[in-house]
C-alpha positions as a printed NumPy array, in Angstrom:
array([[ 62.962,  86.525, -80.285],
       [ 62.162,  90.334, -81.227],
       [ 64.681,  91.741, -83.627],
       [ 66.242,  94.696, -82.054],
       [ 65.29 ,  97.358, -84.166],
       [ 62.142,  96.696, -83.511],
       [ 62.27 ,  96.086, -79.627],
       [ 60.184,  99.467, -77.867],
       [ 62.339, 101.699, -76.241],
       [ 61.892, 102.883, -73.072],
       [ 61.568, 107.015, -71.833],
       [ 63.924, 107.95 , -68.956],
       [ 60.987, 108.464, -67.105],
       [ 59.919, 104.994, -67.345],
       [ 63.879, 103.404, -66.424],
       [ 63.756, 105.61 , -62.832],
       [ 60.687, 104.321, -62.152],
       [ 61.436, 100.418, -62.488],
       [ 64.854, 101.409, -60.851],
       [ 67.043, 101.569, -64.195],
       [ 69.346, 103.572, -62.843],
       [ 70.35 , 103.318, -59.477],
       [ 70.291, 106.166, -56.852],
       [ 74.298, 107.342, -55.789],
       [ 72.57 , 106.288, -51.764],
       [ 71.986, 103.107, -52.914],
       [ 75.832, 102.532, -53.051],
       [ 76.686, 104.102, -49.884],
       [ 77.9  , 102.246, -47.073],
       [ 76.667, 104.345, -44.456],
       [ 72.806, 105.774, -43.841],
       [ 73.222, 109.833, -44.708],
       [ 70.71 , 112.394, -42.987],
       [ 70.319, 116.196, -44.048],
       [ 71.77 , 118.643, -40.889],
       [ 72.832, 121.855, -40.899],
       [ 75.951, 122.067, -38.045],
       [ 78.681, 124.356, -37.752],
       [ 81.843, 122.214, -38.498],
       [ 85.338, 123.421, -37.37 ],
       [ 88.334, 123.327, -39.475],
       [ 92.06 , 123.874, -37.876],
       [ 94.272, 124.52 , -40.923],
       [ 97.81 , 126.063, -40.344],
       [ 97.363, 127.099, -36.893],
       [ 94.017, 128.908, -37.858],
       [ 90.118, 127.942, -37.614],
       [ 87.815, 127.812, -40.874],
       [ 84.241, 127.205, -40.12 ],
       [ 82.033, 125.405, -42.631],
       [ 78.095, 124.484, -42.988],
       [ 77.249, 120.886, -44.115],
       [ 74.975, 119.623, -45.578],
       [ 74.504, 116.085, -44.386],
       [ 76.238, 113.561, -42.307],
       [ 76.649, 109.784, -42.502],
       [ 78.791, 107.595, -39.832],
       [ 81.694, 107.773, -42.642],
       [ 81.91 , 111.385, -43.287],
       [ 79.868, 114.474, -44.419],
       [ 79.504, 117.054, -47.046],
       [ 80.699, 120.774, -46.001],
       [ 79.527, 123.5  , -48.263],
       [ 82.407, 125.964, -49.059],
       [ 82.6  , 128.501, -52.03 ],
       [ 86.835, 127.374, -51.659],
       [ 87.035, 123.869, -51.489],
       [ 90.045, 122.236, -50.149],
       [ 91.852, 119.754, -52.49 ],
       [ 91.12 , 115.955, -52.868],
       [ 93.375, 114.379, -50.803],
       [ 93.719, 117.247, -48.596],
       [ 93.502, 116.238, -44.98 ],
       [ 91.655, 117.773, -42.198],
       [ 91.083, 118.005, -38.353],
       [ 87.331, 118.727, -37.934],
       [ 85.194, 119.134, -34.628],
       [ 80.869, 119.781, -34.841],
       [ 78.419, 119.512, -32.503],
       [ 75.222, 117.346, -33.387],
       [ 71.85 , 118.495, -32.232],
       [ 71.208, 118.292, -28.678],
       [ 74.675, 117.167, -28.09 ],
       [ 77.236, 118.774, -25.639],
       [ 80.491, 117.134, -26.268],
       [ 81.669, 117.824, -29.553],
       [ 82.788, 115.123, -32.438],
       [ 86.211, 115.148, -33.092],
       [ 87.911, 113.352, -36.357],
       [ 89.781, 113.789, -38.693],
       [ 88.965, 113.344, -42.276],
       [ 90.295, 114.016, -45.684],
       [ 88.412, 115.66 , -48.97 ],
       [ 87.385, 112.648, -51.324],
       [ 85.112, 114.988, -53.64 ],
       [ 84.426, 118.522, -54.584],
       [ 81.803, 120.74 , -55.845],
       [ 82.802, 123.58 , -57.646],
       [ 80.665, 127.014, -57.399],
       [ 78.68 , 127.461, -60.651],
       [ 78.763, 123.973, -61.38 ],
       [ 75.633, 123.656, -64.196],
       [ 73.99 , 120.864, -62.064],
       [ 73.093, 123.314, -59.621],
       [ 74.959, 121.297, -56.784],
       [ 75.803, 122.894, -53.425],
       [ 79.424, 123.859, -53.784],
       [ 81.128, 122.43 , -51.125],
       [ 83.561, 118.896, -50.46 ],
       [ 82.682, 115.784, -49.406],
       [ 85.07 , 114.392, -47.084],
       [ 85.757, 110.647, -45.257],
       [ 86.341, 109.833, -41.657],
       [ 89.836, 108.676, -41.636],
       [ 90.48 , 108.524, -37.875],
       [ 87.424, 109.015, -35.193],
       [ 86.541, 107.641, -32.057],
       [ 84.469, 104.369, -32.257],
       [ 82.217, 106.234, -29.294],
       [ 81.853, 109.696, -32.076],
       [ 80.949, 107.29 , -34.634],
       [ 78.26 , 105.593, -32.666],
       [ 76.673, 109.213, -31.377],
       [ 76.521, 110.017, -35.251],
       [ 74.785, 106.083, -36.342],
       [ 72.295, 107.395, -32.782],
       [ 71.709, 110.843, -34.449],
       [ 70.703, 109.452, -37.654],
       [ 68.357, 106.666, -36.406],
       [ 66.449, 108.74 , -34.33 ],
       [ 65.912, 111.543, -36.396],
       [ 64.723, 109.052, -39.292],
       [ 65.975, 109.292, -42.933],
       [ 64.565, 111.493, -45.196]])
């Protein structure tokens, strides 16, 4: 048995590539695909429009320079490429990204599916397989 003062230590480098640390998608319960769509927001009788980022069957990542709160709830409706009937759901803000954050994150929210139709969800899970991860 090597005495541990003496064991080699290993460069961070070296930990990511024997999978050390493990990658935030490797905990994610749905697949997640890059797309730029124009989401929109009612809030208070008015419409916000936001940009994501990416989109999973479970939710999506809207940039915004405002974020909502966590916990705030929202009634959201998108189009997905090459679609014509529009995803409906609504969803609630489970993360946010603050603008001038130092990691040089997109400032935006990341927000859950909380009520959607099974048939939405399913168009989204369609979307992602046949544009391929990246």
């Amino acid at each position: 048995m090597k005495n541990r003062s003496t064991r080699r230590k290993h460069s961070f480098l070296h930990r990511m590539k024997i999978g050390y640390y493990r990658h935030i998608s490797d905990r994610r319960r749905y697949l997640r695909k890059p797309i730029r769509v124009k989401v929109t927001e009612k809030v208070s009788g008015l419409f916000e429009h936001f940009a994501s980022t990416n989109i999973s069957a479970g939710g999506m990542f809207l940039k915004s320079d405002r974020p909502f709160a966590i916990g705030a709830n929202l009634k959201i409706e998108f189009l997905l490429p090459g679609d014509e009937d529009p995803v409906q759901a609504d969803a609630q803000v489970v993360r946010t990204t603050p603008p001038g954050n130092f990691h040089d994150y997109c400032a935006g929210m990341g927000i859950v599916f909380t009520a959607i139709e099974e048939e939405d969800r399913k168009r989204i899970e369609e979307f992602i397989k046949r544009s391929g991860l990246s």
